[in-house]
Wavefront OBJ file of the C-alpha trace (Angstrom):
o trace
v -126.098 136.063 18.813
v -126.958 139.714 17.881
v -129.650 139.519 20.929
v -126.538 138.966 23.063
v -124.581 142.025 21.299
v -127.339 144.454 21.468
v -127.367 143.073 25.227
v -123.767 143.892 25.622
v -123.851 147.265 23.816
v -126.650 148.207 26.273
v -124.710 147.195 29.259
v -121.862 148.930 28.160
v -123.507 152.492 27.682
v -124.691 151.840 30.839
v -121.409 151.821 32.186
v -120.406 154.848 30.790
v -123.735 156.855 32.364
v -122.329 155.225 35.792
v -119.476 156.430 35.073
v -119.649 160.311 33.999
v -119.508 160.390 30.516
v -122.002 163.027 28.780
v -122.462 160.805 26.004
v -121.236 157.529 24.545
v -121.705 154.674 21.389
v -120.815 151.195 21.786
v -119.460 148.881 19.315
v -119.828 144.478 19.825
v -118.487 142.368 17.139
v -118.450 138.159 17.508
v -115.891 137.058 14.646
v -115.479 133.275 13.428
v -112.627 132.787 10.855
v -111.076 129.301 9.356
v -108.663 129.232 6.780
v -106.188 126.151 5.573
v -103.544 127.398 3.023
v -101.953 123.621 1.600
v -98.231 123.395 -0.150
v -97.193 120.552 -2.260
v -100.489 118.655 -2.361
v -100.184 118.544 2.079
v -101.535 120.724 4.855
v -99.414 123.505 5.548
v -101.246 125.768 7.976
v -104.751 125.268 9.699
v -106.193 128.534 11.707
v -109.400 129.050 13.589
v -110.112 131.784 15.628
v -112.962 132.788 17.558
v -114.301 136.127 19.811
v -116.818 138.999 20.965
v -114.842 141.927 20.925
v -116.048 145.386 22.197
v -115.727 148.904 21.859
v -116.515 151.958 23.578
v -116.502 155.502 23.067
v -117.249 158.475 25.538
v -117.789 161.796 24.896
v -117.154 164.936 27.381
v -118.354 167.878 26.128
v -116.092 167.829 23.087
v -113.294 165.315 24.748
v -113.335 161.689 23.577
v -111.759 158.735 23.846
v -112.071 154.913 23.136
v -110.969 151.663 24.804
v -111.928 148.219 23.574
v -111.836 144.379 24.937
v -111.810 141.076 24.537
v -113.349 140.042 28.026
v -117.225 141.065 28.446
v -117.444 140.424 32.044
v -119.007 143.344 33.496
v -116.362 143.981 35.927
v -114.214 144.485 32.501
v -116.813 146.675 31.255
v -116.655 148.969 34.689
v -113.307 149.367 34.242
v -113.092 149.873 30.372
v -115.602 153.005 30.949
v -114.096 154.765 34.077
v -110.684 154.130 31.981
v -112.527 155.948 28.821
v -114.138 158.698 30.873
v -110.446 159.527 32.614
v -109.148 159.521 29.353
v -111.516 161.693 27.705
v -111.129 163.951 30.436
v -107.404 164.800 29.215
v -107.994 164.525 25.254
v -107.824 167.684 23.393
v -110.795 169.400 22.563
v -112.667 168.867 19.505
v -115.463 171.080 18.824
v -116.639 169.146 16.242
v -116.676 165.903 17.767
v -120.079 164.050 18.526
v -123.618 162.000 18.436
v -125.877 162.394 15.515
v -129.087 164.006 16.339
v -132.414 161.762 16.725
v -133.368 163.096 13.214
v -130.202 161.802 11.662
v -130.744 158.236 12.938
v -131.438 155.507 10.197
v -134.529 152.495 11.133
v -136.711 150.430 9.507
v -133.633 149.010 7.451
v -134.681 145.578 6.013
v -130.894 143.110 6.704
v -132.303 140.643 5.158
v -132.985 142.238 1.871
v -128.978 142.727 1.330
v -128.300 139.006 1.681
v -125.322 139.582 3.418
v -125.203 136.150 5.241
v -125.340 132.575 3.538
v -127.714 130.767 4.956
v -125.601 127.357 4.013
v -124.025 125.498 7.176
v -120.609 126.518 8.038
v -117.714 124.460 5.514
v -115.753 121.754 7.582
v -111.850 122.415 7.585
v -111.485 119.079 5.948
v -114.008 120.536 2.964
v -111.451 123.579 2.821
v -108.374 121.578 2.804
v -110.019 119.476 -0.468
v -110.895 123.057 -2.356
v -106.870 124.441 -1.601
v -105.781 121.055 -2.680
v -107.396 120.816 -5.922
v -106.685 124.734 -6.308
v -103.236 123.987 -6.324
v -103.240 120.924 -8.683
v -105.354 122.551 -11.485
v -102.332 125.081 -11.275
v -99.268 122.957 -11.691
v -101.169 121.288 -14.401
v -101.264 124.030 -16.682
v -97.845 123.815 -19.137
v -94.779 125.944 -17.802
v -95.908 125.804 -14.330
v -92.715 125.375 -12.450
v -94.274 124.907 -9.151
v -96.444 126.582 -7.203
v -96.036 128.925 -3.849
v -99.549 127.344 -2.638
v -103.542 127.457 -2.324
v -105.338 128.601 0.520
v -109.394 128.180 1.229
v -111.010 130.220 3.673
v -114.588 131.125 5.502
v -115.500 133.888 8.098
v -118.486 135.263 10.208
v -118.976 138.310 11.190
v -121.626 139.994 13.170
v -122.082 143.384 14.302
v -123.991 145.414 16.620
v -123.781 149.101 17.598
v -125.765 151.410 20.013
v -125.777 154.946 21.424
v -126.688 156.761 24.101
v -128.813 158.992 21.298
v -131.433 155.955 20.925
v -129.688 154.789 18.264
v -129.406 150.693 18.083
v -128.770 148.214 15.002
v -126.997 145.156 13.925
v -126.406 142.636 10.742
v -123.886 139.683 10.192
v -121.493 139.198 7.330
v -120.151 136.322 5.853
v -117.677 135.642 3.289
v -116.082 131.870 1.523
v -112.549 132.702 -0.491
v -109.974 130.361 -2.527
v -107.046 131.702 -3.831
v -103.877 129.944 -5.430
v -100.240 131.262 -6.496
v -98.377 129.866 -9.079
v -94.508 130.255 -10.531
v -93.369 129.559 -14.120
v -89.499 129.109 -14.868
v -86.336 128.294 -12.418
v -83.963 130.109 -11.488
v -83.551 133.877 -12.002
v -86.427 133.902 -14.586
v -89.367 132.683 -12.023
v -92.144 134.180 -12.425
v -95.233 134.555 -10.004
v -98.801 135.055 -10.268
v -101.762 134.699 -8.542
v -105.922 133.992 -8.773
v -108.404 134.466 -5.941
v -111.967 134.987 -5.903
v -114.420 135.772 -2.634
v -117.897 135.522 -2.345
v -120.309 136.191 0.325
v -122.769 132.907 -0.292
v -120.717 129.311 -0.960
v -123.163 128.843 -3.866
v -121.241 132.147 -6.060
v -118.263 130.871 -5.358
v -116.399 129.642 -8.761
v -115.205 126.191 -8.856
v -111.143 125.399 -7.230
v -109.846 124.015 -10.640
v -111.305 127.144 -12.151
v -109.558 129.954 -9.604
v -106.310 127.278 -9.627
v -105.919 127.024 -13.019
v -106.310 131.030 -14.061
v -103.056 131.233 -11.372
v -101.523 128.900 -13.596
v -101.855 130.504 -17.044
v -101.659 133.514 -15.332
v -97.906 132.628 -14.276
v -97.434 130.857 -17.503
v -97.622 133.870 -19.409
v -95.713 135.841 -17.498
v -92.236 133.003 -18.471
v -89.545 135.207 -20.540
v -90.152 138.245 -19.018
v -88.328 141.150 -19.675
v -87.618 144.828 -19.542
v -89.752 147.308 -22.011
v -88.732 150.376 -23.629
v -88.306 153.735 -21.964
v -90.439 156.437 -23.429
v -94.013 158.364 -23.477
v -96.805 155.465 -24.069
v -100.263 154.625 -23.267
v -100.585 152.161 -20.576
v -103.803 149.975 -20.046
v -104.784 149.023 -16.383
v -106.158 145.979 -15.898
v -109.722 145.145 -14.371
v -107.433 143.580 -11.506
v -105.681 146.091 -10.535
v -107.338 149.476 -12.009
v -109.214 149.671 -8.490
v -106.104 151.075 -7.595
v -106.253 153.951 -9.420
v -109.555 154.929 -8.880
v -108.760 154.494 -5.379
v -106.433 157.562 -5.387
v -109.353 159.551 -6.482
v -111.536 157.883 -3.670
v -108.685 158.881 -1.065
v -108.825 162.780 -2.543
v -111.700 163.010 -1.955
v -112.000 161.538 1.897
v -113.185 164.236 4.486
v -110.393 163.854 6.353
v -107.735 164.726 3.532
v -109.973 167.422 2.979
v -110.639 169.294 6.812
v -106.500 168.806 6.839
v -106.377 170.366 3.582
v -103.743 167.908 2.339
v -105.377 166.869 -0.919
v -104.421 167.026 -4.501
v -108.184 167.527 -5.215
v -108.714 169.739 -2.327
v -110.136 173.041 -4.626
v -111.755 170.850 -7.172
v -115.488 170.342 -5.659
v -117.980 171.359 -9.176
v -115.043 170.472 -11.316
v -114.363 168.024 -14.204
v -112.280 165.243 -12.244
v -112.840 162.407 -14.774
v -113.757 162.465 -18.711
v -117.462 163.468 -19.206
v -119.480 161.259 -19.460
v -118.300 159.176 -16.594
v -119.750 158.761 -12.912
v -118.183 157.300 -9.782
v -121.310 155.685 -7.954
v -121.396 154.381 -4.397
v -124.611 152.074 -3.280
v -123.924 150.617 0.002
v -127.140 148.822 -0.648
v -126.388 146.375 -3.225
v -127.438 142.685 -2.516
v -124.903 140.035 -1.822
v -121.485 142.629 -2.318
v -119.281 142.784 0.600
v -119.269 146.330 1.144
v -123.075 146.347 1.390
v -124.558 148.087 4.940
v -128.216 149.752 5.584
v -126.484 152.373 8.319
v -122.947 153.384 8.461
v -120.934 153.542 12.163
v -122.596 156.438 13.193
v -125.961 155.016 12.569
v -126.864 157.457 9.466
v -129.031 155.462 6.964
v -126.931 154.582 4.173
v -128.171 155.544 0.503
v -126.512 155.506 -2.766
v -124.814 158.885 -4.300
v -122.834 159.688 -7.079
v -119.172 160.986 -6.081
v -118.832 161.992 -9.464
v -122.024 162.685 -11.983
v -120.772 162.610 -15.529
v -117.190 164.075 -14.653
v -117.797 166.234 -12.540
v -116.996 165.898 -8.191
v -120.019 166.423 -7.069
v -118.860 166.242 -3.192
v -116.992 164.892 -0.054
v -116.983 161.941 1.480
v -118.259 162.675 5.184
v -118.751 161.395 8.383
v -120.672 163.774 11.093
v -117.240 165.461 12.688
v -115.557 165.875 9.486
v -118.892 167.223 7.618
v -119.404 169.520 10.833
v -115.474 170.858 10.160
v -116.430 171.692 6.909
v -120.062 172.985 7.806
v -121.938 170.060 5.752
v -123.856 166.967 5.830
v -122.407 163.909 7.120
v -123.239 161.142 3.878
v -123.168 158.824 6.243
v -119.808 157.228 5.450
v -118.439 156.392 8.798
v -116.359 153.700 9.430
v -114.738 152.619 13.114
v -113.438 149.940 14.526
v -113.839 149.023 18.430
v -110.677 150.871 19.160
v -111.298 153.855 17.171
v -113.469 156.694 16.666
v -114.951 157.093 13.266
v -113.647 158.295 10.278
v -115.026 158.573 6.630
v -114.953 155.238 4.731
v -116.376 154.310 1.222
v -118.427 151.303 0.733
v -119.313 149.903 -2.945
v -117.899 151.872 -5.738
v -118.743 151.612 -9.640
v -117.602 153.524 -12.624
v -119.221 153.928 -15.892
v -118.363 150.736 -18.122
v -116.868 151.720 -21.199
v -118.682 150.220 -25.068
v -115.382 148.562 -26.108
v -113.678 145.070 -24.545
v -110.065 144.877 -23.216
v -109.131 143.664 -26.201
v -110.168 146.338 -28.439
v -108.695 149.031 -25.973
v -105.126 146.572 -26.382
v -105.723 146.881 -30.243
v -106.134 150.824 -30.316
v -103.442 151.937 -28.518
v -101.056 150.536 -30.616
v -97.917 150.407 -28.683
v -97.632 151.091 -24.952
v -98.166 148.540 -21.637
v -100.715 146.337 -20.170
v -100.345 146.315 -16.663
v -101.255 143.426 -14.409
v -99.423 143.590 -11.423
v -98.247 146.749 -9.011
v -95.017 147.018 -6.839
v -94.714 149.508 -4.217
v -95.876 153.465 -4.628
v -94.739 156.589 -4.214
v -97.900 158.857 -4.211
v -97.700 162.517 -3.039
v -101.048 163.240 -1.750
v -101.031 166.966 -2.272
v -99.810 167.319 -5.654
v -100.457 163.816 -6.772
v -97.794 163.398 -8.882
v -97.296 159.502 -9.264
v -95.072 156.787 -9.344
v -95.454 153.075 -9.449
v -93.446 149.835 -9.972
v -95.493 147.195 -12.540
v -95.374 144.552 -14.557
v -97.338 143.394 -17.583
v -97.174 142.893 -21.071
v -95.741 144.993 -23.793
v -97.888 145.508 -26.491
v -97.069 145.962 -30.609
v -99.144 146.985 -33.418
v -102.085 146.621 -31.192
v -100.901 142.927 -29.979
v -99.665 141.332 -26.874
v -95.697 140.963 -28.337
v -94.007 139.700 -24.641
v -94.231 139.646 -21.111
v -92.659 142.357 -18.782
v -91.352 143.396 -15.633
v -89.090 145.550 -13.459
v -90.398 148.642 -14.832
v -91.651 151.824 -13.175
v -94.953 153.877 -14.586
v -95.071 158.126 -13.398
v -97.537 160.642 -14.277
v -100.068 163.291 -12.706
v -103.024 161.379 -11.208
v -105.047 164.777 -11.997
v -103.867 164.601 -15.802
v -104.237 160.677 -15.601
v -107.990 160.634 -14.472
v -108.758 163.021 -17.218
v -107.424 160.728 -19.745
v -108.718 157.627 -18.568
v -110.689 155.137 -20.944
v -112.846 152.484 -20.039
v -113.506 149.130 -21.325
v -116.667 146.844 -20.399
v -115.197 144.544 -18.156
v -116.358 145.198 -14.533
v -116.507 142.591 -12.466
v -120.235 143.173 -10.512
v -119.463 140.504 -7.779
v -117.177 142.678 -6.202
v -117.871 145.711 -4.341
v -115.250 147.902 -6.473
v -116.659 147.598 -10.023
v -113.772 149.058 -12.216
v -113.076 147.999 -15.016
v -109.670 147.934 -17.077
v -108.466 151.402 -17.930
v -106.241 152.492 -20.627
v -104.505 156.041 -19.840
v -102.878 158.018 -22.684
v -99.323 159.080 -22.663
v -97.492 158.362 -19.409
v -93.900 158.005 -18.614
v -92.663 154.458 -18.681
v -88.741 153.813 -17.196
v -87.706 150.313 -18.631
v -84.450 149.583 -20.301
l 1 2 3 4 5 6 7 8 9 10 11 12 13 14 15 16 17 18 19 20 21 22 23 24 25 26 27 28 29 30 31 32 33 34 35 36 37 38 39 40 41 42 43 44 45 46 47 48 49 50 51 52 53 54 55 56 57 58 59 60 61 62 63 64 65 66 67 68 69 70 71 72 73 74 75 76 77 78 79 80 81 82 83 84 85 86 87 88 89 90 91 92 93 94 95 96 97 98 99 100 101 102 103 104 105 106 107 108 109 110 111 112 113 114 115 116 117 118 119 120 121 122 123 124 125 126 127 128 129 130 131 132 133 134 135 136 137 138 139 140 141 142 143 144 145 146 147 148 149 150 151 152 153 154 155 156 157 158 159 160 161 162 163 164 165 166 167 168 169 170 171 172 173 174 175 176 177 178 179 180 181 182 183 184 185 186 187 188 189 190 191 192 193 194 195 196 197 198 199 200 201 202 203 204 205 206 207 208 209 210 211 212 213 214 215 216 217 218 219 220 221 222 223 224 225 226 227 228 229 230 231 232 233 234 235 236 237 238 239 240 241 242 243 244 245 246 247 248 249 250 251 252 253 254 255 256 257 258 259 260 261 262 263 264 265 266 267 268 269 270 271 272 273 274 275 276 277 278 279 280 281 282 283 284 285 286 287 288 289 290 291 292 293 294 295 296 297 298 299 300 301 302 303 304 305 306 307 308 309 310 311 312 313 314 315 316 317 318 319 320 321 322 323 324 325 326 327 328 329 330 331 332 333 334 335 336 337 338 339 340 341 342 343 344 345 346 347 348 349 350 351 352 353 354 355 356 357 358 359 360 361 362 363 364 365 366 367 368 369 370 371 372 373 374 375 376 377 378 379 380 381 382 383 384 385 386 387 388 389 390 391 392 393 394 395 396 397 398 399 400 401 402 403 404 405 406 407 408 409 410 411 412 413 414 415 416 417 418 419 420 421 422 423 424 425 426 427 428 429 430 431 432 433 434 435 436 437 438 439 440 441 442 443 444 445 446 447 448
């Protein structure tokens, strides 16, 4: 298959010569996908889908423009680049759109090293329906499980190749096997819902059904009783599941594109103290067997680890080549595209420093404040970031879990937050965000 995508990025660029453009990339992706989601111990949904997709981008002078397809007859592929050079022909122009240089071009990348394909045969959908099904079973037999909203199993392929008219041509595959389950504790008005899921890239990491069905179904146990918690000043402690989300605030700060607009909170902060010292923000898009794992980025820039922040401090932007050339740096090779889009910066694999104490000891210092598990909704100003979020959790007493809560809303100044943020040791290093649970010190909690 990637012989046949490198084939049909070729032809494509090809087509774009023939047709005028000064300069072009090409983009093929070939996609399989299966996934059975099961309610009430039967089949509820069954989807397969399969497809070569491409993508292409012309460049006139500083004009671009991009067209994609599902049909890779080369009639289509005419047509797709006479439509993309007319197009580019009217788009604004953008000085600092454009190729890499030969120089900048990544090879000798080893895809094989990054294990980003399992080499296991493809699961069956009957296989899939049997890991759902016993998903959802190990959740409504854990106690106070009222029921449960269903289990879903899932596998996908994905292989991609890109090429340029600057010499530039790689590919590499991905795949990826997930299970997930929901559960609901209580009737009525009191339900409560929660959820497990885990994802791997080879079957053979992949924790057992029972195991991701049953965490739903404590999960939702817990959560039975639920109430409303005080109003007031308190710490709050993130957990591993869902702090991503606040170190993805930072992550979106600090995105080239906020940047060149000028529309970011952090926007005057580069060689500043962004987080507590002692803590670094680490991207390594080459880690082996994590899903965010690539050896050149959509620009076909060889991809290398760096540290977005180095022991509190931001140490820099993250680029691709027209947003680094806006701001007169280096791209660091974080471009991301689609076949309908031009690139933009993206971040791959992201760790922060693990703290020295466990959840559980962070729950016991702070005393009294929240343990968040869940987040509803947002209200984030990007500019100022002052910050507002619905959640729900646990309230937490003399440095114990006293209830369950919900239906309250958390606010506070994700500049002041980060500064304030403590760690625990709980990273998760499957995934390709490795956060772990963060406590944050005094901020506004609206309950009762």
């Amino acid at each position: 298959m990637s012989d046949r995508l490198e084939s049909l990025t070729a032809a494509l660029l090809d087509a774009a010569t023939r047709a005028g453009a000064e300069a072009a990339d090409a983009m093929a992706v070939d996609g399989t996908a299966l996934s059975i989601d099961v309610r009430e111990g039967k089949l509820e949904q069954a989807e397969r889908s399969e497809g070569i997709e491409i993508g292409l981008r012309v460049l006139i002078g500083g004009r671009q423009a991009c067209v994609s397809a599902s049909d890779i007859s080369p009639r289509t592929m005419a047509e797709m680049a006479e439509r993309a050079v007319a197009m580019a022909r009217e788009a604004p122009n953008d000085p600092n759109a454009g190729l890499a240089g030969p120089a900048q071009l990544a090879h000798g990348w080893d895809i094989a090293a990054l294990e980003l394909t399992d080499p296991s045969a493809e699961p069956n959908a009957a296989d899939l329906e049997q890991d759902a099904l016993r998903a959802e079973a190990a959740a409504l037999a854990v106690p106070g499980v009222s029921k449960a909203q269903g289990a879903s199993a899932a596998y996908s392929r994905r292989a991609i190749h890109i090429a340029a008219s600057n010499g530039f041509s790689g590919g590499y595959a991905r795949s990826s096997r997930q299970i997930s389950a929901v559960a609901i504790s209580g009737e009525g008005l009191g339900m409560e819902r929660d959820w497990a899921a885990e994802s791997r890239i080879w079957q053979a990491d992949l924790p057992g059904a029972e195991e991701i069905g049953t965490l739903a179904g404590q999960r939702a146990a817990e959560r039975s009783g639920s109430r409303k918690p005080p109003t007031g000043a308190f710490p709050v402690l993130y957990d591993a599941r869902i702090a991503n989300s606040l170190i993805g605030h930072l992550l979106a700060a600090v995105n080239g594109s906020s940047i060149a607009r000028g529309s970011s909170w952090l926007r005057d902060a580069l060689g500043t103290q962004v987080l507590p010292a002692g803590l670094t923000l680490r991207e390594d898009p080459l880690r082996v067997r994590i899903g965010g794992s690539r050896p050149f980025d959509a620009e076909g820039l060889p991809t290398q680890a760096r540290d977005i922040v180095a022991s509190g401090l931001l140490t820099g932007w993250t680029l691709d080549l027209a947003t680094a050339r806006k701001l007169g740096m280096e791209s660091t090779a974080n471009a991301s595209r689609g076949t309908s889009s031009p690139p933009s910066p993206g971040h791959s694999n992201i760790a922060l420093t693990q703290g020295s104490a466990s959840r559980e000891d962070l729950i016991r210092d702070m005393g009294t404040g929240l343990v968040v598990t869940q987040l509803i909704g947002a209200s984030i100003n990007p500019t100022t970031g002052d910050y507002s979020r619905g959640a729900s959790g646990f309230w937490v007493e003399g440095g114990q879990i006293a209830y369950p809560v919900n239906e309250c809303t958390i606010a506070g100044n994700l500049r002041d937050m980060l500064m304030r943020i403590t760690p625990a040791n709980d990273g998760r290093a499957h995934l390709s965000h490795v956060i772990p649970s963060l406590l944050v010190e005094g901020l506004t909690l609206a309950g009762e």
